[in-house]
Steps between C-alpha positions, in 0.01 A plus 500: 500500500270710270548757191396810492443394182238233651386751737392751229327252310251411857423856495449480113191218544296784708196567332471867381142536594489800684627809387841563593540168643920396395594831482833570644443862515361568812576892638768688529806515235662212313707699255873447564689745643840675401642745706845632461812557740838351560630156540519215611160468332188329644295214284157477677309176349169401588362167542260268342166664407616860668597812390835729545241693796581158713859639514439851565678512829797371364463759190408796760780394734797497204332804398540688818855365526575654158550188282359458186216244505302242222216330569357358195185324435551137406308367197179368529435730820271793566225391239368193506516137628481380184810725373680343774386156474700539085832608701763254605828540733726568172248809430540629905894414478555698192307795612673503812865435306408799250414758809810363644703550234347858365597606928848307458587749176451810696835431719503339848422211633141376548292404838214197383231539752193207447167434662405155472568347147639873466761315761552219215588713268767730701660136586555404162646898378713485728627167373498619174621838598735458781801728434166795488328433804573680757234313741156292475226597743238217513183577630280187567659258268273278349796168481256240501148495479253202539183411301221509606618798715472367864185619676310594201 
C-alpha cells in the first residue's frame, strides 16, 4: 500500500520546465465553499490533489435540500505540486477535524461526505466523532492503492 505522502513526492520529482507545468490550478474554482442553512450539516472533503469543485454535487445537492454545507480546501491543494508534496495525512486530518468541528459548534449533527482520500478522512471523523455524525457518504474510496499504479 502507498502514501499519499509517497504519492505527492512522485509528482514532486516532475521537472518544472514548462510554464505551468505542476500547477494544481487548472480552471474553474478551488476556493472552499460555505453556505449556510439548517442541520444536520454536510462536510464535503475533497481528495488527493483536488479541489472542494470535485464535490460540488454533493455541496449543490445539501444546498438545495437546505442544509448547511463545508467544503474546505485541504492544505497543500489548489496551488502547487510542490505545496502538496510538503503536506502529510496529519496536515489533511486536522484540516478536515477543524471544519468538522467549527460545523459541529453550530448545533446538529454532521453528514462527512469524501471523494477518494476525501473518503479516508470521513472514515476516520467519524471514528473520532461518532456521537456527531449523523452519516458518511463515500464516494470512490481510495482503501488501498498499489504502486506503481496498475496499467501505468
Amino acid at each position: 500500500m502507498v502514501s499519499a505522502a509517497t504519492i505527492a513526492k512522485a509528482f514532486a520529482k516532475v521537472s518544472v520546465s514548462a510554464p505551468g507545468l505542476g500547477d494544481l490550478r487548472g480552471e474553474g474554482d478551488f476556493d472552499p465553499v460555505e453556505l449556510d442553512g439548517r442541520a444536520p450539516s454536510v462536510l464535503a472533503l475533497h481528495g488527493f490533489g483536488a479541489t472542494p469543485a470535485e464535490v460540488k454535487l454533493v455541496v449543490e445537492a445539501a444546498h438545495e435540500l437546505g442544509l448547511r454545507v463545508h467544503a474546505p480546501l485541504l492544505p497543500g491543494h489548489g496551488l502547487h505540486v510542490r505545496d502538496l508534496a510538503r503536506m502529510r495525512w496529519p496536515d489533511w486530518s486536522g484540516a478536515a477535524r477543524a471544519a468538522f468541528e467549527e460545523l459541529a459548534a453550530q448545533g446538529g449533527p454532521v453528514i462527512v461526505a469524501g471523494l477518494s482520500m476525501g473518503s479516508l478522512l470521513t472514515l476516520e471523523l467519524a471514528t473520532l466523532y461518532p456521537e456527531q455524525v449523523a452519516g458518511v457518504v463515500l464516494l470512490a474510496p481510495a482503501l488501498r492503492l498499489s504502486w506503481p499504479w496498475p496499467g501505468l
